[in-house]
N, C-alpha and C positions, 0 to 999 in steps of 0.2 A: 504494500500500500504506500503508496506517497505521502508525505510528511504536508500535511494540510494547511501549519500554521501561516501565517500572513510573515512573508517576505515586505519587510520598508523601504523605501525611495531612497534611504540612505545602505541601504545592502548592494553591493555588487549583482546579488543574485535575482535583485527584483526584475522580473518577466519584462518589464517596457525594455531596463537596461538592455537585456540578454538579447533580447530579438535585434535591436538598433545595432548592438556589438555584431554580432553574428552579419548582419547585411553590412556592414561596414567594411568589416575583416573578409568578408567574400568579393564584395567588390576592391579592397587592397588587393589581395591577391590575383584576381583577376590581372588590374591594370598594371601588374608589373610583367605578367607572364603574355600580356597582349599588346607592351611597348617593343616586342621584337619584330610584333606585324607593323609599326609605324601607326599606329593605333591609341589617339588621347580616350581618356573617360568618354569626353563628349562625342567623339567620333563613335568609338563604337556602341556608344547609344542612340543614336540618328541612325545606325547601319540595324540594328536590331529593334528598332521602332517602325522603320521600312522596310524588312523585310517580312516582319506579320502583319504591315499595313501598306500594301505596294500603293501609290495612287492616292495618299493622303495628303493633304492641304499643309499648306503650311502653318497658318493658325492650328492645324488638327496637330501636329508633328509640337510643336511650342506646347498645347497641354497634355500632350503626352509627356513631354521633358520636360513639364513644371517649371516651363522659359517662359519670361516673355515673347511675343511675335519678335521683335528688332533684335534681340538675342539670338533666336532660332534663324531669322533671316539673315543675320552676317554667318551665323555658321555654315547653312545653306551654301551662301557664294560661297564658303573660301571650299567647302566638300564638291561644290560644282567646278570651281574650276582647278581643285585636284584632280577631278575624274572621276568622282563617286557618285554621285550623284547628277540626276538628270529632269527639270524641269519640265513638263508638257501644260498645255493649253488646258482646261477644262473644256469638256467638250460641250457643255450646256453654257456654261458662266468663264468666258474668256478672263474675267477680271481676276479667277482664280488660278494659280500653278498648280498642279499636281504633282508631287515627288516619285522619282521610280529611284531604285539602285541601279546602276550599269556594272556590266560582266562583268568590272574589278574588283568593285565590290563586292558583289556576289560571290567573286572566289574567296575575297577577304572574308567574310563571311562565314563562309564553310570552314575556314583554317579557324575562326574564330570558338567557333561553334565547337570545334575539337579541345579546345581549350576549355572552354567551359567545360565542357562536360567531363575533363580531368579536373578542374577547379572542383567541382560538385563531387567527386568519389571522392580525392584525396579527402574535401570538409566532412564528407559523411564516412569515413573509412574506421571510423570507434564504433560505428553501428553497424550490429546482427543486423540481414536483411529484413527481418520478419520487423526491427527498430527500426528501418529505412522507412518500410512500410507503413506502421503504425505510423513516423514523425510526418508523410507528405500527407496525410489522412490528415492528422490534426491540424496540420497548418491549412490544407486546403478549408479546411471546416471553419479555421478562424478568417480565412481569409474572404470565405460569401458571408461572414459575421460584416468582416468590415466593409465590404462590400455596400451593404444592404445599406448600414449605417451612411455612408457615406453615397447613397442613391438616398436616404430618407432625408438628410440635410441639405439637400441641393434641391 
């Protein structure tokens, strides 16, 4: 049985701390093993926000990455005119760009993509798989918690 009593704001161990540390320390890690692809935080977050959303706005891409629009659109250029990134017309509403990734990306991408998912074993590598299991269960389940919560405030 788990040890029930109330963990305080001033413990290490209390749950806000732990989840924040854990996303922190996965994203550290991350970006150090993904500056060999020539790869900043913010880049391969524009490249993994466009590749499960091909076709997204730029204002869509900005709250996705909890940017301002003028922040998201200097990143924009300077991803455009590295070669990652590729602007189209909206085909209804001209006044809008559409984001796609182009084939460099896309290979970055996949190389990225490798990376993570060695970032994610080695973090989970202290958990039995049947722990693996259980841990994406509960996080999924906290996470349409937050979800909901934060579709009810908006």
């Amino acid at each position: 049985m788990l040890d029930q009593s109330p963990v305080g704001p001033e413990n290490d161990g209390y749950i806000g701390y732990m989840v924040s540390d854990v996303a922190r320390l996965m994203r550290t890690v991350f970006d150090r093993r993904v500056r060999d692809l020539g790869l900043t935080r913010a880049q391969w977050l524009v490249l993994t926000r466009l590749y499960r959303r091909p076709g997204a706005s730029q204002t869509e891409l900005a709250n996705m990455l909890e940017v301002d629009r003028a922040s998201a659109g200097r990143m924009i250029d300077r991803m455009e005119r590295a070669g990652w990134v590729e602007r189209r017309a909206d085909e209804v509403d001209r006044r809008i760009n559409r984001l796609f990734l182009t084939a460099v990306a896309k290979r970055a991408h996949a190389d990225m993509w490798q990376i993570a998912v060695a970032t994610v074993d080695d973090a989970l590598s202290a958990l039995t798989p049947e722990e693996r299991l259980l841990f994406t269960d509960l996080t999924g389940r906290v996470k349409g918690r937050l979800q909901a919560l934060a579709g009810a405030a908006a």
